[in-house]
One Martini backbone bead per residue (centre of mass of N, CA, C, O) as a GRO file, in nm:
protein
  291
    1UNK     BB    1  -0.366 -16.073   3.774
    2UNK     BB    2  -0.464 -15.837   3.644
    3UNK     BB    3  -0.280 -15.822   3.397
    4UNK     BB    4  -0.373 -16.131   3.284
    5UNK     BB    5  -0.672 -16.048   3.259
    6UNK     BB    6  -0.599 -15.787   3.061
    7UNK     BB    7  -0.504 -15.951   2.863
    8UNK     BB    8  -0.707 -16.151   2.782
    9UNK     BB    9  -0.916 -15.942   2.707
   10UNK     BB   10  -0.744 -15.851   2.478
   11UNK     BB   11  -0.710 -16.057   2.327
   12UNK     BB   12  -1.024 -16.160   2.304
   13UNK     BB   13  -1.094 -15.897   2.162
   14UNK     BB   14  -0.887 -15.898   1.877
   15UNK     BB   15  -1.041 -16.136   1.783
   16UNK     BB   16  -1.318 -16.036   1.773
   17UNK     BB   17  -1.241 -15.847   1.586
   18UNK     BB   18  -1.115 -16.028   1.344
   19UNK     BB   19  -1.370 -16.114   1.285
   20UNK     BB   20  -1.583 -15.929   1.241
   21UNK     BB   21  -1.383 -15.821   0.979
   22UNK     BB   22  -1.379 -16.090   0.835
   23UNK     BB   23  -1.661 -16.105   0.811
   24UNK     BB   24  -1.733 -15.880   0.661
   25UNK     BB   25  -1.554 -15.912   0.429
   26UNK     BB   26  -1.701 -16.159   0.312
   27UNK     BB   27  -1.977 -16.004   0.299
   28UNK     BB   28  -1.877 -15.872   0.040
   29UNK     BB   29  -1.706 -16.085  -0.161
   30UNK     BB   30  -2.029 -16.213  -0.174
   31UNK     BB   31  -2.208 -16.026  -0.270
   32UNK     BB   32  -2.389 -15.919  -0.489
   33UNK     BB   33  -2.337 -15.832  -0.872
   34UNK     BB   34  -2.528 -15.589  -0.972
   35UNK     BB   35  -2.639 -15.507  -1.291
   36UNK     BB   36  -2.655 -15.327  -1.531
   37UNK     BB   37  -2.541 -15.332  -1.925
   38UNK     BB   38  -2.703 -15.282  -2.147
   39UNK     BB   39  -2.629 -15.261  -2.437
   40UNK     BB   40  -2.537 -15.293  -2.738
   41UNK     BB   41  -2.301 -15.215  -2.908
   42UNK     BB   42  -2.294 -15.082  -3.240
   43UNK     BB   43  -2.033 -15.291  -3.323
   44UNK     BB   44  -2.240 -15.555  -3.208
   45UNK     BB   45  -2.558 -15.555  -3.392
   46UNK     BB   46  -2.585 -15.846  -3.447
   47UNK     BB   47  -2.644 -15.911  -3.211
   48UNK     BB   48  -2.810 -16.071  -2.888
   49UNK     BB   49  -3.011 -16.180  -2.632
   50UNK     BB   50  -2.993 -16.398  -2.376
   51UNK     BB   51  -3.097 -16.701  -2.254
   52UNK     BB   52  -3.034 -16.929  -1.975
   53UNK     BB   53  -3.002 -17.198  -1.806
   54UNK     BB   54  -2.864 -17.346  -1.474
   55UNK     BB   55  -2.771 -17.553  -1.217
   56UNK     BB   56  -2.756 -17.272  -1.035
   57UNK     BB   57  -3.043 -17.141  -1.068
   58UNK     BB   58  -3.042 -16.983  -1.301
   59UNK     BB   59  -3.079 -16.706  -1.548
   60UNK     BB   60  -2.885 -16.624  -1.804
   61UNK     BB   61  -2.714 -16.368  -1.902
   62UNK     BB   62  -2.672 -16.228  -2.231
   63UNK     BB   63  -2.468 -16.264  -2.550
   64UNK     BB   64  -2.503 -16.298  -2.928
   65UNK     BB   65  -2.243 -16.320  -3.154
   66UNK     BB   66  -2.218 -16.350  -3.480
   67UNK     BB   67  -1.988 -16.511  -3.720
   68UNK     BB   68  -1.836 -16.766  -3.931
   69UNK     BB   69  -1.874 -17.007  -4.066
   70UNK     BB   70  -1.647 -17.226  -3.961
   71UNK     BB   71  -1.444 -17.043  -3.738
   72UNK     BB   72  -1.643 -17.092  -3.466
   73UNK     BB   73  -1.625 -17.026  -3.093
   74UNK     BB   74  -1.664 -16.799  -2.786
   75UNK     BB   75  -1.643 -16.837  -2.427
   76UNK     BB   76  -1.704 -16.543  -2.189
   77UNK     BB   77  -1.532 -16.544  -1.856
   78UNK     BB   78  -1.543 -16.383  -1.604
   79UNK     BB   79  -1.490 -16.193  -1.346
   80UNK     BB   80  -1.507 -16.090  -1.030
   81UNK     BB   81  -1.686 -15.866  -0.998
   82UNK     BB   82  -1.812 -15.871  -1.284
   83UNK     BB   83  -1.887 -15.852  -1.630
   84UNK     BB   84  -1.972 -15.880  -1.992
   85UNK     BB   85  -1.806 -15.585  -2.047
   86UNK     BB   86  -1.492 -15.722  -1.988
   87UNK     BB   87  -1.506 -15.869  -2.255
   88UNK     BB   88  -1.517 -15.656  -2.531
   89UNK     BB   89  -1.240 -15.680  -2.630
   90UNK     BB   90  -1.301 -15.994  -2.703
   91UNK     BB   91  -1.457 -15.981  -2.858
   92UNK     BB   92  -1.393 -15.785  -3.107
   93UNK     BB   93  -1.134 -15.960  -3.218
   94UNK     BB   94  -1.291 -16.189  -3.267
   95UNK     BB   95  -1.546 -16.114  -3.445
   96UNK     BB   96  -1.342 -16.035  -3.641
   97UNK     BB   97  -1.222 -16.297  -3.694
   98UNK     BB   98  -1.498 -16.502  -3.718
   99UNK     BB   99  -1.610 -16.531  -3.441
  100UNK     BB  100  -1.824 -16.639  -3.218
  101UNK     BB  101  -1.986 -16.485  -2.951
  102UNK     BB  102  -2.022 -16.520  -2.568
  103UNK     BB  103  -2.153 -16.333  -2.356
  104UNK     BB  104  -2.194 -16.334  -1.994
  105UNK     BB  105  -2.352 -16.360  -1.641
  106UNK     BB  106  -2.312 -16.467  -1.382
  107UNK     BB  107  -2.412 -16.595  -1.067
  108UNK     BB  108  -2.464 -16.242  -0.922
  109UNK     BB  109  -2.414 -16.109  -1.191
  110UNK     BB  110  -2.536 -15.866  -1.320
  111UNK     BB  111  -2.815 -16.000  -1.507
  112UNK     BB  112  -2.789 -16.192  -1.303
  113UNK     BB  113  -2.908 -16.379  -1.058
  114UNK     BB  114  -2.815 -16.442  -0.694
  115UNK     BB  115  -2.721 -16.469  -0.348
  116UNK     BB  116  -2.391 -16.574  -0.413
  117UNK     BB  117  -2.098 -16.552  -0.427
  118UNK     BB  118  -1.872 -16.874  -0.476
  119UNK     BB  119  -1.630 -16.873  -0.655
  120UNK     BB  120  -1.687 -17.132  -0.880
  121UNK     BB  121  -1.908 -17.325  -0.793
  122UNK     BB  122  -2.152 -17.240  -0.930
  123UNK     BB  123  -2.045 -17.110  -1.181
  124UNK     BB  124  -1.964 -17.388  -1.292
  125UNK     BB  125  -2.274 -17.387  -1.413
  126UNK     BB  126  -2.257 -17.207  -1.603
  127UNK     BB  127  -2.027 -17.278  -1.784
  128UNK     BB  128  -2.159 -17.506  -1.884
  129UNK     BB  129  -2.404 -17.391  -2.011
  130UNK     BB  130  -2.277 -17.221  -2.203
  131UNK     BB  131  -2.134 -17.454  -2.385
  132UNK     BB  132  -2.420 -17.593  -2.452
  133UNK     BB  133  -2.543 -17.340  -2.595
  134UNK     BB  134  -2.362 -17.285  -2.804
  135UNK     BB  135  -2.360 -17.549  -2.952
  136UNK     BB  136  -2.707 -17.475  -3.030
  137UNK     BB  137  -2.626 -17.156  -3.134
  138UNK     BB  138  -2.365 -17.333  -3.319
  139UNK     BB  139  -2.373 -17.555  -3.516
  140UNK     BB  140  -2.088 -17.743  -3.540
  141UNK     BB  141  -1.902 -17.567  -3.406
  142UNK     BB  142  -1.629 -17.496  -3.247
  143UNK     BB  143  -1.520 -17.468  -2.898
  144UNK     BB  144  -1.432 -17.195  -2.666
  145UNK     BB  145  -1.239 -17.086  -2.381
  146UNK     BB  146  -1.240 -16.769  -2.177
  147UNK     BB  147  -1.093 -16.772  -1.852
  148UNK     BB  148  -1.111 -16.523  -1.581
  149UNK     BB  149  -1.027 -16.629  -1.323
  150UNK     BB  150  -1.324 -16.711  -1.225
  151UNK     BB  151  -1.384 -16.801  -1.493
  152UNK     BB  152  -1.141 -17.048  -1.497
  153UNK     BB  153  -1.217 -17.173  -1.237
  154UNK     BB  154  -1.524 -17.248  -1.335
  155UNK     BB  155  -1.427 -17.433  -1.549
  156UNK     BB  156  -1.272 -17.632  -1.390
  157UNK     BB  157  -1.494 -17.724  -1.146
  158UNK     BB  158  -1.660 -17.872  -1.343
  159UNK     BB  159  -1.943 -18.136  -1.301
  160UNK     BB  160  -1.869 -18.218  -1.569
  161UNK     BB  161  -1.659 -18.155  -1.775
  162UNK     BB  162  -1.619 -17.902  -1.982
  163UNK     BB  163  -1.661 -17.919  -2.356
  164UNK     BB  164  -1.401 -17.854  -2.533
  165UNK     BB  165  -1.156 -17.718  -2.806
  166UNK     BB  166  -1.060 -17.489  -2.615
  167UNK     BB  167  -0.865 -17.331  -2.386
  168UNK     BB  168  -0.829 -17.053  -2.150
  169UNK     BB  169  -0.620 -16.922  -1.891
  170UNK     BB  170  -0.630 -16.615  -1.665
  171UNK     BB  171  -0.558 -16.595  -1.336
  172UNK     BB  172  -0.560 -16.878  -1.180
  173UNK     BB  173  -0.634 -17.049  -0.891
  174UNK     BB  174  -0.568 -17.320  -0.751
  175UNK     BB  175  -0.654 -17.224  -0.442
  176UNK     BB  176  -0.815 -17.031  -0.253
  177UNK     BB  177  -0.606 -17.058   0.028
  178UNK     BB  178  -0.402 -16.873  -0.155
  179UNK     BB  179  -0.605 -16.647  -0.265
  180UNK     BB  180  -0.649 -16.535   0.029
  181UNK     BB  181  -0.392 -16.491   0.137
  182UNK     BB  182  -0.297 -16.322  -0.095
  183UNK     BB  183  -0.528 -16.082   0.033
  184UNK     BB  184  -0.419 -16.047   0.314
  185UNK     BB  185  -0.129 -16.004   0.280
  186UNK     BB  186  -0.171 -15.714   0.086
  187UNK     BB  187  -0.337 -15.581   0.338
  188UNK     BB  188  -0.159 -15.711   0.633
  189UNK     BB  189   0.037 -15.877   0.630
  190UNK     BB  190   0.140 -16.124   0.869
  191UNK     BB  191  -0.187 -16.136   0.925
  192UNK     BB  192  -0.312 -16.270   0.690
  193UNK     BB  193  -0.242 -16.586   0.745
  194UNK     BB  194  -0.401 -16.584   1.039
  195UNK     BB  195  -0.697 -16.528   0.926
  196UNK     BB  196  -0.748 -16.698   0.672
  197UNK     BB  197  -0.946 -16.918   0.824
  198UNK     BB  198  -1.152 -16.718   0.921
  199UNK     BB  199  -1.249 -16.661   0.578
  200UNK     BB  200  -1.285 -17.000   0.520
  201UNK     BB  201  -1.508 -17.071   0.742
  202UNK     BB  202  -1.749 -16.927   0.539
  203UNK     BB  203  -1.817 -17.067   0.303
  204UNK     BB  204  -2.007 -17.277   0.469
  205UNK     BB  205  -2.157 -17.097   0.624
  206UNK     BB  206  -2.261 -16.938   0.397
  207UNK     BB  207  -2.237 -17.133   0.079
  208UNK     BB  208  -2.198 -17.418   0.091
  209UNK     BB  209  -1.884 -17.440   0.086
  210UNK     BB  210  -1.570 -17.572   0.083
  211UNK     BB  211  -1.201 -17.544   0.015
  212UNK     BB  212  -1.167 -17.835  -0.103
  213UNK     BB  213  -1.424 -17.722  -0.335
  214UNK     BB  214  -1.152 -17.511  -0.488
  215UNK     BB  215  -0.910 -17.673  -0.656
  216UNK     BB  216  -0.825 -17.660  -0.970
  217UNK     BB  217  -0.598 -17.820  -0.972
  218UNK     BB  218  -0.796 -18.087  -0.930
  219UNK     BB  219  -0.894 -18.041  -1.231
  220UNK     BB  220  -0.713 -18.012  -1.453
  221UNK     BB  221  -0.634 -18.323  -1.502
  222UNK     BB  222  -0.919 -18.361  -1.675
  223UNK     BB  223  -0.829 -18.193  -1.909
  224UNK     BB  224  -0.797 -18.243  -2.281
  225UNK     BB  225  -0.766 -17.975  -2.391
  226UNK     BB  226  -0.642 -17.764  -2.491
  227UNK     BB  227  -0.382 -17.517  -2.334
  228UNK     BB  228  -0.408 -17.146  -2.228
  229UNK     BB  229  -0.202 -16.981  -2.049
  230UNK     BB  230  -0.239 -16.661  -1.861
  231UNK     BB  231   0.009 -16.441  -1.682
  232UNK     BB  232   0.139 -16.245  -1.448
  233UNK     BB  233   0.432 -16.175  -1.330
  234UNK     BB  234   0.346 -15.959  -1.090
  235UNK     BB  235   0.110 -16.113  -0.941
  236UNK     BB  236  -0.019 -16.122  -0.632
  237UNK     BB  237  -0.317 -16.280  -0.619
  238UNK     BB  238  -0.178 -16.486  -0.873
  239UNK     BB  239   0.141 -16.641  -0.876
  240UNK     BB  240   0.366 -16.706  -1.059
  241UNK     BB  241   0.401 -17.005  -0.935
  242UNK     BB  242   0.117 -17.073  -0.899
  243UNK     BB  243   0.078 -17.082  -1.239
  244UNK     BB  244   0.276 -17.321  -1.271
  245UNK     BB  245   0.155 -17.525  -1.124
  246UNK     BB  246  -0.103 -17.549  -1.305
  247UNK     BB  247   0.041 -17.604  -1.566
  248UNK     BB  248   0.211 -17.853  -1.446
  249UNK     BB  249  -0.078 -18.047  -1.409
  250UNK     BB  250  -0.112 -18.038  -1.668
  251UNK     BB  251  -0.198 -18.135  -1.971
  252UNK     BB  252  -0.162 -18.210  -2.241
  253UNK     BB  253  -0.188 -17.966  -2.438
  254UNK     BB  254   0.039 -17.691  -2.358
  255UNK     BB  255   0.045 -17.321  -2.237
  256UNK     BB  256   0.268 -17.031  -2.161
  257UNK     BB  257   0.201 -16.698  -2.063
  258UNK     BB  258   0.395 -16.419  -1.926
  259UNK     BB  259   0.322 -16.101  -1.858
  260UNK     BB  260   0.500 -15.832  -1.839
  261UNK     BB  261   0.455 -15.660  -1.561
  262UNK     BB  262   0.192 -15.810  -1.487
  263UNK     BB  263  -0.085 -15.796  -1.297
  264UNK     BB  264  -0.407 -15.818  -1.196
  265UNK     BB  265  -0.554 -15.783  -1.476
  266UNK     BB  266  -0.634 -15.701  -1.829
  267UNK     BB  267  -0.428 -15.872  -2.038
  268UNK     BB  268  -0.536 -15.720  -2.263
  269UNK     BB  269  -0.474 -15.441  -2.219
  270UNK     BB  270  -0.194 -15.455  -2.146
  271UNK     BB  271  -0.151 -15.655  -2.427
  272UNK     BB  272  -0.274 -15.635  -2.683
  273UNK     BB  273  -0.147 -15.722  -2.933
  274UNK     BB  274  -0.007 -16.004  -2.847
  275UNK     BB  275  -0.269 -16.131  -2.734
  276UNK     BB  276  -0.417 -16.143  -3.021
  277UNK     BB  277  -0.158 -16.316  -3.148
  278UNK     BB  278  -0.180 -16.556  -2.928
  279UNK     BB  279  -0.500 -16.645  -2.984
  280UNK     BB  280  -0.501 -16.699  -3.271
  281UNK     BB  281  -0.294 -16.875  -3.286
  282UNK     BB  282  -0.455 -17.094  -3.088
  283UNK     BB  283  -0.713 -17.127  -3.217
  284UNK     BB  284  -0.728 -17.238  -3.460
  285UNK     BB  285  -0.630 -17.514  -3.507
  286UNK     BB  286  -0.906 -17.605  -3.346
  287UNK     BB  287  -1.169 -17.400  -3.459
  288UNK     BB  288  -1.100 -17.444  -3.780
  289UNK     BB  289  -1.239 -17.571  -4.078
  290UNK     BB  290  -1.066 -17.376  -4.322
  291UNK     BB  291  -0.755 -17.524  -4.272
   0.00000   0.00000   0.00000
């Protein structure tokens, strides 16, 4: 009896230490990532900041670089706990090729406010502002979108859906609790799977959201805008399988370019050269109007 007992405490101990971890773990990655982001780079001060309003709650903050009249138009949505800083570098050949740039920072990222980071249920309502933002702010241009991971996701998520002339989406999750398995499974092995339920069980709990409405997969099929996929061949976070099915969900026009080598990364950063004449191969024809 004593042994049953001895187990019993040990096993319910466990359990509640596995929350415990598991509660910090959420605390953590839902938690405000606030920071100033300074000023705009030199070789981009033709730009200015910008702020609009969000069904988020937020108010956004940006920059807007301007572009050539008549060559389009492109909202940079980065990823989770990063800022539009991590854009810059899509920012700078994209201006250079004579697109109009927005970066902005999501609700709780960088110099936008927020309470908790949502994984793209909130970020969604930004997205759209963002691009209705750019409409008003780029009169005429044809716009694009290129959505990082969370910020792809945040795209897809939007309802109604944002209205774009092309999007482009790079490492985005089909379903949170793919993204969930797939972080917990990577830093603990076989525990990872047992557990995920309770950092799912937190969404609700702590954002007033289910895992449920974070399904990307349930929303690419609503999007008719031609669509390029950009996706890490070793990616661990969000698996070559996970992003093939989100590819086969969409419809067409789509293409999938799977990049050699990389994994959750910046793949603009990991595969610079062959990025930049693939991105601008794909927007060319949907947002030039002097083609």
């Amino acid at each position: 009896m004593r042994k049953r007992n001895l187990l019993f405490v040990s096993i319910v101990g466990a359990l509640l230490l596995s929350w415990a971890a598991v509660w910090l773990a959420g605390s953590v990655l839902s938690a405000p990532f606030n920071q100033s982001v300074g000023e705009l780079p030199a070789d981009l001060r033709s730009g200015r900041a910008v702020e609009f309003a969000s069904a988020s709650g937020a108010r956004v903050r940006g920059w807007l670089v301007p572009g050539v009249p008549g060559a389009g138009a492109v909202a940079l949505m980065h990823g989770v706990q990063a800022n539009r800083l991590s854009m810059l570098g899509r920012a700078r050949f994209l201006q250079r090729a004579g697109y109009t740039v927005l970066l902005f920072d999501f609700q709780a990222h960088g110099e936008t406010a927020g309470e908790h980071i949502t994984f793209g249920y909130l970020e969604s309502r930004d997205a759209r502002a963002a691009v209705e933002f750019l409409r008003v702010a780029a009169p005429g241009e044809r716009v694009g979108v290129i959505g990082v991971s969370m910020g792809g996701a945040a795209t897809l998520l939007a309802a109604p859906p944002v209205e774009a002339d092309a999007m482009i989406f790079e490492m985005v999750y089909p379903t949170i609790t793919q993204a969930v398995v797939n972080r917990l499974t990577m830093r603990l092995g076989g525990w990872g799977g047992a557990l995920t339920p309770l950092l799912s069980a937190q969404f609700k709990l702590k954002l007033g959201v289910g895992a449920e409405q974070l399904r990307p997969i349930d929303k690419v099929t609503e999007i008719n805008a031609p669509k390029l996929f950009i996706v890490g061949a070793e990616d661990r976070h969000t698996t070559l399988a996970e992003s093939q099915a989100l590819f086969a969900a969409a419809r067409e026009p789509k293409e999938l370019w799977a990049v050699s080598g990389a994994a959750h990364v910046d793949l603009h950063a990991a595969a610079r050269a062959e990025y930049e004449r693939r991105v601008l191969q794909f927007l060319a024809p949907y947002l030039r109007k002097n083609r």
